[in-house]
Phi, psi and omega in degrees: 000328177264352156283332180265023161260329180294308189275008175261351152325289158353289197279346188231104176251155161349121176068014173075004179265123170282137188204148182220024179299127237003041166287131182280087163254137206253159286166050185266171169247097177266098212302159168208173170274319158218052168195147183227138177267136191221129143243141178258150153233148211224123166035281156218049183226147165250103195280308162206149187274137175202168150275144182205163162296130193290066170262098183287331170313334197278336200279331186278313173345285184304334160301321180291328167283325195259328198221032161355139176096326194283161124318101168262151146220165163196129182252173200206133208246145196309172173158159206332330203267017161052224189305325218295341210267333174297305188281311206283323192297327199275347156296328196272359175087040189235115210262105187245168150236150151252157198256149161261135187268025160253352177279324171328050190344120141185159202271180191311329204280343191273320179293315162318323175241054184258133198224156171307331176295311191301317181303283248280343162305288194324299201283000140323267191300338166290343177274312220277003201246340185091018187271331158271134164284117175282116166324160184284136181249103180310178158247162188026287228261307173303314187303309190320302186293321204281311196281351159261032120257330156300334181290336184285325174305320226274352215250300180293323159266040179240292194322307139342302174304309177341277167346307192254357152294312182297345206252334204266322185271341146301315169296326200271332162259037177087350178284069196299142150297135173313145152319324188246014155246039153276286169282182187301150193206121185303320189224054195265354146335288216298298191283348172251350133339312186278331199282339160296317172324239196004340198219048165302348195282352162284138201260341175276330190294307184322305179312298189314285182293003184272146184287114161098033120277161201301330198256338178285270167009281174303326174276307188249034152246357183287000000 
């Protein structure tokens, strides 16, 4: 109860102006794609749970508003939206980390009920108590490099599959692959295309393999 008459001191000065310069306020963010859950904290009050448009500009608005003046910090745990979310808060002047979310104190009863008002409390307090360590952020240019080449893995084992369908829907209507387009091959596309040509009279295996179908297309232009 008396923090929470202390922090409506806070909010409340001479002439209606609010000002919390050089007060600390935290922050956790639980990302969502299109909504993000934020609790703020003023010292060892969760002053508020609110839903917001997944914006960081929207959340320093708001900040700038309720608590002119103040220190944000705030954290978020990695996860699909990677860095990006990471860059835009800290444009906005919101002194962020991102957290691995096995780094998070929580207890049995949190794991068990886990709802978003509940994360995004948990990482409020655990950043305002000093218990998280932010992961390392790459910059840009690296992040870039990095998902283009997981695309490329991810590209190289779609291709594959392709590859051992085809060979397997070849095997299933009497067509053996020669032994040396058995195994993988840079240009084993290329070298297994004629021996399906060669054996059209199937009429469904041909449609599979003719140039501007859909399943010819992913295999043997990839």
């Amino acid at each position: 109860m008396k923090e929470k008459l202390k922090t409506r001191k806070l909010m409340q000065t001479k002439g209606k102006t609010i000002n919390f310069q050089g007060q600390n306020i935290y922050m956790g963010i639980d990302v969502h794609l299109k909504n993000w859950k934020v609790t703020v904290m003023i010292e060892n009050v969760v002053h508020k749970t609110f839903s917001q448009d997944p914006q960081a500009g929207v959340l320093a608005n708001y900040l700038r508003k309720n608590f002119p003046g103040g220190n944000y910090y705030s954290a978020y745990e990695a996860g699909f939206c990677g860095f990006s979310v990471h860059r835009e808060l800290e444009k906005h002047g919101i002194r962020n980390i991102v957290v691995n979310p096995a780094d998070i104190p929580t207890t049995d009863k949190e794991k068990k009920q886990k709802e978003d008002k509940r994360d995004s409390h948990k990482i409020a307090k655990s950043l305002k108590n000093g218990e998280l360590e932010g992961i390392y952020v790459p910059s840009r240019g690296i992040e870039e490099l990095r998902g283009l080449v997981r695309y490329r893995k991810t590209l190289v084992k779609e291709i594959g599959r392709h590859k051992t369908r085809l060979k397997s829907y070849l095997h299933c209507n009497g067509i053996m692959i020669p032994p040396e387009l058995d195994s993988a091959s840079r240009y084993w596309s290329g070298r297994v295309y004629p021996v399906a040509k060669n054996n059209k009279n199937d009429y469904s295996l041909w449609g599979y393999c003719t140039p501007g179908n859909t399943r010819y297309d992913r295999i043997f232009t990839g």
